[in-house]
C-alpha positions in Angstrom: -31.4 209.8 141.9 -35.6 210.4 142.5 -36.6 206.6 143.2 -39.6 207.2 140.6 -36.2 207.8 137.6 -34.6 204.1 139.5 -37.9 202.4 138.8 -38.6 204.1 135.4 -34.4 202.6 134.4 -36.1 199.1 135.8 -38.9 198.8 133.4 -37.2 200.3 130.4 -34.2 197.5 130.9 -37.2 194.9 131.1 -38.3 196.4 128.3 -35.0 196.0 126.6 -34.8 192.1 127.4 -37.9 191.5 125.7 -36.9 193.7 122.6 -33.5 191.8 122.5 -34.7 188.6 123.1 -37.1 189.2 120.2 -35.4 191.0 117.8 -31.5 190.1 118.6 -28.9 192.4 119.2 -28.4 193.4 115.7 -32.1 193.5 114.6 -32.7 196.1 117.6 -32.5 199.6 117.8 -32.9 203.0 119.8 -36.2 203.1 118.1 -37.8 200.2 118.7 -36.2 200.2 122.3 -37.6 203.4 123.1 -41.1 202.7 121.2 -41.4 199.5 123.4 -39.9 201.2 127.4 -42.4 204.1 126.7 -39.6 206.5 126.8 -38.5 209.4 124.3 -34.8 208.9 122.2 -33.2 211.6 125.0 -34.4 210.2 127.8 -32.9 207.0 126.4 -29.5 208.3 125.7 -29.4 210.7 128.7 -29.5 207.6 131.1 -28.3 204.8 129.1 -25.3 206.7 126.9 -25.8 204.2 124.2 -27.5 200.8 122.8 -24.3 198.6 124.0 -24.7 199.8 127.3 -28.2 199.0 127.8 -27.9 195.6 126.2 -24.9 194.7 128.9 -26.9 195.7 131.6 -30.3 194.0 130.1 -28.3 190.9 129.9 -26.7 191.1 133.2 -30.5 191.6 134.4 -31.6 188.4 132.8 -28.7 186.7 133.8 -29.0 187.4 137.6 -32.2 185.6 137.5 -30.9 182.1 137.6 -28.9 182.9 140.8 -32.1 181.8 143.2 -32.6 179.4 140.3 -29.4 177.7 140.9 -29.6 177.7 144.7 -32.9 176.1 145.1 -31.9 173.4 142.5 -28.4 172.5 144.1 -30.2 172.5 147.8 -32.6 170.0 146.5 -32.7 166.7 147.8 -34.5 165.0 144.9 -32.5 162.6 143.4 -30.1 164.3 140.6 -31.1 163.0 137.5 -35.0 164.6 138.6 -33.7 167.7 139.7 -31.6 168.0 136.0 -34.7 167.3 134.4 -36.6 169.8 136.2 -34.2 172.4 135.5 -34.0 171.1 131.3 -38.4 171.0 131.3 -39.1 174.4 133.5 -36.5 175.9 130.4 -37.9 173.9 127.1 -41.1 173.7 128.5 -41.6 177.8 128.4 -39.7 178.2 125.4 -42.0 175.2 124.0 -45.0 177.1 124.7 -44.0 180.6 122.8 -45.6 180.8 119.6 -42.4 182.4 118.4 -40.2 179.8 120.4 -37.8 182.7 121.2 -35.9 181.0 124.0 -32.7 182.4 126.0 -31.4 185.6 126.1 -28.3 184.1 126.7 -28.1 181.3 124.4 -29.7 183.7 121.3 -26.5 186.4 121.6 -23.8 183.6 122.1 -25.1 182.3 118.9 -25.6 185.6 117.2 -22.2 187.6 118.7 -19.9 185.0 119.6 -17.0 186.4 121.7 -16.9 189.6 119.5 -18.0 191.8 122.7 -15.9 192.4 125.6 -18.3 193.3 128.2 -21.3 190.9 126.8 -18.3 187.9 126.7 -17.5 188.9 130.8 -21.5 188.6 131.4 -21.9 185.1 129.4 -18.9 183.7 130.8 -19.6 184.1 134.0 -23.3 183.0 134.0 -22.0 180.2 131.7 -19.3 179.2 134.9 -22.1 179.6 137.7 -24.3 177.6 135.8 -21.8 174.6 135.1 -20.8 174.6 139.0 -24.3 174.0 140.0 -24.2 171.0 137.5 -21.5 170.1 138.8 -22.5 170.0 142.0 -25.8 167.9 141.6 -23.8 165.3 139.6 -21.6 164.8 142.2 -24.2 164.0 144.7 -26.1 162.3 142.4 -22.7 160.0 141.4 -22.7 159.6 145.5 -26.0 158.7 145.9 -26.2 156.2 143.1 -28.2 157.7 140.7 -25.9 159.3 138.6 -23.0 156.4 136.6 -19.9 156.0 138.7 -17.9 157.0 135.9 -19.6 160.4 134.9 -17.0 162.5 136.1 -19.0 165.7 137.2 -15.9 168.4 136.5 -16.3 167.5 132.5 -20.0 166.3 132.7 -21.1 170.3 134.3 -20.0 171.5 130.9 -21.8 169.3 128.6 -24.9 169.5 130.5 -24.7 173.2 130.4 -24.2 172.5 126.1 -26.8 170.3 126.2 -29.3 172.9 127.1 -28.4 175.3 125.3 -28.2 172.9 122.4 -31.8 171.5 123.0 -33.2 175.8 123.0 -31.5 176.2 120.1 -32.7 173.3 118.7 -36.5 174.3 120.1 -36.5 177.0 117.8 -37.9 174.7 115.4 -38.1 171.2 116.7 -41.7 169.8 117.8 -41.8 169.4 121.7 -41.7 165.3 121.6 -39.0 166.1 119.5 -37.3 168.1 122.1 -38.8 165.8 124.7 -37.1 162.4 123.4 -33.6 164.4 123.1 -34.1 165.2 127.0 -35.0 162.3 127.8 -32.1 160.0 125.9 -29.4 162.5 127.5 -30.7 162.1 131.5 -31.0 158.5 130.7 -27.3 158.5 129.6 -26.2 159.5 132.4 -28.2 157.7 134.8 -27.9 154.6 136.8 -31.1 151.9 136.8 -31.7 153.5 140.4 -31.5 157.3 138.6 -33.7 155.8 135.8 -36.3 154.1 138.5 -36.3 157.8 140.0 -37.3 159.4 136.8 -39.5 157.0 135.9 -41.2 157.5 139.5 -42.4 161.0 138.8 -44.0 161.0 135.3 -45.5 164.7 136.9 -42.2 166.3 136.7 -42.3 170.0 134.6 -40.9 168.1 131.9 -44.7 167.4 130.9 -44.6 171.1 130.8 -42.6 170.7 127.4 -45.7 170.6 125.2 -47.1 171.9 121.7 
């Protein structure tokens, strides 16, 4: 394949996170997709076959981006209940400041498709269990370290953290940011010790200022 044709596919599945992050997966078609990459209806089908197939691979696009994401947040050595509320504020705090409050890709087609697709099912799933091991992960050191309550058990704690979020960007969609703010806030301190408490309240510049109006 001409590398010019790999980087026109690149910005046309761009393209297609935007239009589906906007519009949903049943308020978007081959129009508008094609209208917003730039590209003409048989281009689009030539490459892509159909509008399934480019919505899998947009998601799986989108949802590769939290891999470094994940990394730098589990290598951190901030104490966990900061690094959990860097990762909640960075999230709400874009979505926050979008006039439309569109949020996640992710989030938006569990809530619109459920489990009714095989392929977009495979995709969330497995974003859904990377993202719940990283949790996971920090809790545990955090539960080492002190910060984190001795009996948060971080194997059922990485899922509701993972709910959580994606409760609070659903929830974003229409709540005001102190709103959304106060939410975060209540949950880390849930789950914290004085020590992880004493640690958030020790960096009032963490991103979760970025979760503004």
């Amino acid at each position: 394949m001409p590398r010019s044709r790999q980087f026109d596919e690149d910005a046309v599945v761009d393209a297609a996170i935007a239009e589906f992050t906007e519009h949903g997966y049943t308020g978007t078609d081959a129009v508008g997709l094609c209208e917003r990459a730039g590209i003409a209806r048989s281009s689009f089908y030539s490459t892509f076959t159909s509008k399934d197939a480019l919505f899998e691979r947009a998601l799986a696009r989108y949802t590769g981006r939290g891999a470094g994401e994940r990394e730098e947040l589990v290598a951190s050595r901030d104490p966990a209940p900061v690094v959990l509320r860097r990762r909640f504020a960075d999230a709400l705090g874009d979505q926050c400041a979008r006039d439309d409050r569109l949020g996640c890709l992710s989030v938006n087609t569990a809530v619109e498709l459920g489990r009714s697709m095989v392929g977009v099912t495979a995709l969330l799933d497995a974003d859904r269990s990377a993202w719940i091991d990283a949790y996971a992960r920090i809790l545990a050191r955090g539960r080492d370290e002190g910060d984190i309550r001795p009996d948060v058990d971080p194997h059922a704690f990485g899922p509701l953290v993972h709910t959580t979020l994606a409760g609070l960007r659903v929830a974003a969609r229409v709540a005001t940011p102190d709103e959304v703010r106060a939410q975060l806030d209540a949950f880390l301190s849930a789950l914290s010790t004085e020590a992880g408490r004493e640690a958030l309240a020790a960096v009032p510049a963490c991103p979760v200022e970025q979760v503004r109006g």
